[in-house]
N, C-alpha and C positions, 0 to 999 in steps of 0.2 A: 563326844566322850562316851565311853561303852561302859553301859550298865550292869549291874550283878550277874554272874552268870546262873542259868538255871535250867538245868539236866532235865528231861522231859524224854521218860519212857516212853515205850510202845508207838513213840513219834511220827511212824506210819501207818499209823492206824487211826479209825474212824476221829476221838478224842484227842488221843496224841497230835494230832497233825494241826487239829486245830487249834489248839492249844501254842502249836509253835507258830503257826500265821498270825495268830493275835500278839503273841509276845515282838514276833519279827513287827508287825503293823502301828503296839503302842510307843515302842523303842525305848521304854523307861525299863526293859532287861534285855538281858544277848541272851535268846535261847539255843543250849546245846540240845540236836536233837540223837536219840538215843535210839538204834534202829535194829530189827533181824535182819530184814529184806532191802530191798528195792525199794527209794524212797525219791519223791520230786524235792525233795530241801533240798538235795545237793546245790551247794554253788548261794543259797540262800541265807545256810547260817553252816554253824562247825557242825557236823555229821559223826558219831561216832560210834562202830558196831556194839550189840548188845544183843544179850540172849539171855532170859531166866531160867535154864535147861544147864546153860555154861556154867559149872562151878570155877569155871579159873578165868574166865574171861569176863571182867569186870572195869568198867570205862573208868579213868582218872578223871577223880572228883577235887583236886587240886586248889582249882581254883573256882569251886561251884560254892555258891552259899545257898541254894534253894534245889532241891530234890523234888520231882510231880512223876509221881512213880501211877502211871496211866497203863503199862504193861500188864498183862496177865493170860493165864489159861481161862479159856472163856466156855460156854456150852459148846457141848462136843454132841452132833447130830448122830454120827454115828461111832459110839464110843468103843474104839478095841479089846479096851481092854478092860479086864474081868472085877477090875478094881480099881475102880473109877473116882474113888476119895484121894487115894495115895497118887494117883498122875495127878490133880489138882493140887493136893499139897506140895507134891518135889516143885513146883514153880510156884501157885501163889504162896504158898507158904516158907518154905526153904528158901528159894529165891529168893525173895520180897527182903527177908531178913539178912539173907548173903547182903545185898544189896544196901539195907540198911548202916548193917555193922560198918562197911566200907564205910558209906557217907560220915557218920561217924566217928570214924577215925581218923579222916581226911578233914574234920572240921566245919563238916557243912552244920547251916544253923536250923535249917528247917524242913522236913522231910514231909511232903504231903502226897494223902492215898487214897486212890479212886478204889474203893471199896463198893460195896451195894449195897440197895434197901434191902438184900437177900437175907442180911442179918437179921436183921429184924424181922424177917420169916416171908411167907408168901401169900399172905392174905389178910385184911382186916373184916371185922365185924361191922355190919351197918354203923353208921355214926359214930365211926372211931378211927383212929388215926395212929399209926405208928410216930413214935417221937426219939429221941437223939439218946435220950437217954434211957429208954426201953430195955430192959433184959435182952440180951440178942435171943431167936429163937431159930436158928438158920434150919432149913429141914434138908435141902438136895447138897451133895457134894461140893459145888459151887459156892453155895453159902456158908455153908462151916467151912471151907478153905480159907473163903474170906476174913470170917470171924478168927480162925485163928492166927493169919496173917495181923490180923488187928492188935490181938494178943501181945504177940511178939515183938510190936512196932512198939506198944507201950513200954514193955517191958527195956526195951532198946534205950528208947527215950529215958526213962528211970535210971538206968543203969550211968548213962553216958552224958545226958542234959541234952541233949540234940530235940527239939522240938517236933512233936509229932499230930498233925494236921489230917482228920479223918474224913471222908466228904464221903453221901452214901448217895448214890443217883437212884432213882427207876429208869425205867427204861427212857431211852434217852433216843431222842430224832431229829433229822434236820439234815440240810444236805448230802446226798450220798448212804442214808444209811440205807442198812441190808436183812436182813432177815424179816423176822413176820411184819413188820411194817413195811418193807418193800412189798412183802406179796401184797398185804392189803390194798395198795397202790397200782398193784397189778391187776388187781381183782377189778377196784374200780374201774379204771381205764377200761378195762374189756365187758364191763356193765355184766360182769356175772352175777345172779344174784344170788345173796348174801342171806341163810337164816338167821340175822343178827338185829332185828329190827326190834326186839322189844328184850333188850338187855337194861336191865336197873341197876347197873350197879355204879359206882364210881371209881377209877382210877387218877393216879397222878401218874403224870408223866414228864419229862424236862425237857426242853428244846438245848439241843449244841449249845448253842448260844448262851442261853442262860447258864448251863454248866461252865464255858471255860469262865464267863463273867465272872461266875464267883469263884474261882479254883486261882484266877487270880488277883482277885481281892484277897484270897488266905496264901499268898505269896508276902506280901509285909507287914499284914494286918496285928497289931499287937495282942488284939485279942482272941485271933484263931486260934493260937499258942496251945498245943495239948487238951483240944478240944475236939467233940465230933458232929458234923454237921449232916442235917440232912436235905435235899435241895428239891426242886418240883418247879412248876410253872406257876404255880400259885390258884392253879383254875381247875379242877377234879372235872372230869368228863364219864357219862356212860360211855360202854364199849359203842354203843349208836350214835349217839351223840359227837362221837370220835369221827366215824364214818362219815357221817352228813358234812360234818363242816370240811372235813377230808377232800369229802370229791367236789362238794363246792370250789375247794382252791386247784382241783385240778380239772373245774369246768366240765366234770363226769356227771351223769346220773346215778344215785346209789337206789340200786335195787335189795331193797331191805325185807323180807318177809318177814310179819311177827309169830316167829314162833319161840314160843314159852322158854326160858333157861332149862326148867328141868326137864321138858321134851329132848331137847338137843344134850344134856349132861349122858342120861340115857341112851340117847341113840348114839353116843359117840363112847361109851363104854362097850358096847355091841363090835363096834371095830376098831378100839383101840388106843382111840382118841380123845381118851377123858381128858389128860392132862390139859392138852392143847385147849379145849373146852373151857374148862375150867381157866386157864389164865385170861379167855375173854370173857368170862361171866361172873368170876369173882372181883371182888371189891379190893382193892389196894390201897388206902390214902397216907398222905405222908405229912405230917404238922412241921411246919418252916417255920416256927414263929421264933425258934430258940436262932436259927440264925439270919431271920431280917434282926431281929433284936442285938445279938452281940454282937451282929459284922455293920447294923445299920444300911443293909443288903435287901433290893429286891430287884426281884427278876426283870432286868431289861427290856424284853421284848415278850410281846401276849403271845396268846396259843395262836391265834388266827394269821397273826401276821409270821409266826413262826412257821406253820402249814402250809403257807401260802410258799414261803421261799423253799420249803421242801419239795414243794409238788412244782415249783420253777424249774430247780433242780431236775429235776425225775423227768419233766416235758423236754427241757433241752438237752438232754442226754438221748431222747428217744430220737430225736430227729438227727441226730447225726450217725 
């Protein structure tokens, strides 16, 4: 017998996808996947185009009672254009709530949204933690897009009664992912070394896994209900700390030199590279206690064993 149907944005993508392999895998829901491009579900589950860009082109939510809206405009490397708030808002923000309104009117009961810890800002103080219910403080484009897509989700919900499910990740790893945690993986494997060897600080981070885990626990959970969560692995690492166990699971050497945060802050404001610096030397942490407590949720799987299936990943892709 086939279970609730539930819409699942950006479904070719890193989150998205995995999200519909677990859903295909538990079989207690039929996940529709919700796609721009090119995607392997075909043939897996119902496939349907989508685009946050498209104002008329909006997937029949008919018979959907669960919304996992994973889609968005994400960091843009090299960004065109001159106003770089307003292309993040026409999709995470307009979008998002185009999107919303739909489900909405079509009767879905529960709209949940992969948001970021960006609301909450881009760095914590020694011995402090961003928490769920924090004043947002978003600083880059990305993050106030988010924050206002948030807005408007609420406001959605208010309006209409459609339940609205906030989940805010850090950075998020595990097989296949890409950006600065691939290079770092490249880095190791090629034993370059690293001035990263005496960083103190602590970050969170969340493995795949432990994300879709909970994203769907707040699929029927009674008490996710118009609530916002914030999710982690549960285990803060320094940016070193990171590394070591890193190239242990991919049987690397990590060549670590200890030089100082503020040596390296400095020398990489000289050509350009504060920022970049700066998000491996400042401190991030995230307090989960608000949702192991309400969802009676914790993270499935450890960091090491999550690292390990990453850098499995990353080795069987190199040899073929």
């Amino acid at each position: 017998m086939k279970g609730p149907e539930v819409l699942v944005t950006g479904a070719s993508g890193f989150v998205g996808e995995a999200l519909v392999f677990r859903l295909l895998f538990d079989k207690k829901f039929t996940p529709v996947a919700a796609v721009r491009g090119v995607t392997q579900l075909l043939g897996l589950c119902r496939v349907v185009p989508f685009d946050l860009n498209d104002k008329t082109a909006l997937p029949a939510l008919n018979d959907v009672q669960v919304v996992i809206h994973a889609a968005a405009r994400v960091h843009v490397m090299k960004e065109a254009s001159t106003d770089s708030l307003s292309e993040f808002r026409k999709v995470n923000v307009e979008g998002t709530a185009r999107l919303a309104q739909k489900a909405a009117d079509s009767g879905v009961k529960r709209f949940i949204f992969i948001s970021s810890i960006k609301v909450n800002g881009e760095k914590t103080a020694p011995r402090t933690s961003f928490k769920a219910d924090d004043l947002p403080a978003p600083v880059d484009p990305y993050g106030i897009s988010k924050q206002e897509a948030e807005e408007a989700l609420r406001e959605i919900g208010q309006n209409t009664g459609m339940e609205i499910v906030i989940i805010r990740p850090p950075l998020v790893y595990g097989p296949g992912v890409k950006a600065n945690f691939l290079s770092m993986m490249n880095w190791l494997c090629r034993n370059v070394p690293l001035p990263l060897g005496a960083i103190n600080n602590q970050r969170s981070l969340v493995a795949l896994e432990n994300l879709v885990d909970l994203v769907v626990t707040c699929i029927d959970h009674p008490a996710a209900a118009n609530n916002v969560f914030l999710v982690s692995d549960g285990e803060d690492l320094s940016t070193t700390l990171l590394l070591r166990r890193l190239a242990h699971a991919l049987g690397s050497k990590s060549w670590l030199l200890p030089v100082p945060a503020l040596i390296l802050t400095l020398s990489a404001a000289l050509i350009g590279k504060k920022a970049i610096v700066q998000r491996l030397c400042n401190s991030l942490q995230v307090d989960i206690s608000k949702t192991c407590d309400v969802l009676n949720w914790r993270p499935p799987v450890s960091v090491d064993n999550a690292l390990r299936k990453t850098a499995d990943y990353y080795l069987d892709k190199l040899t073929k």
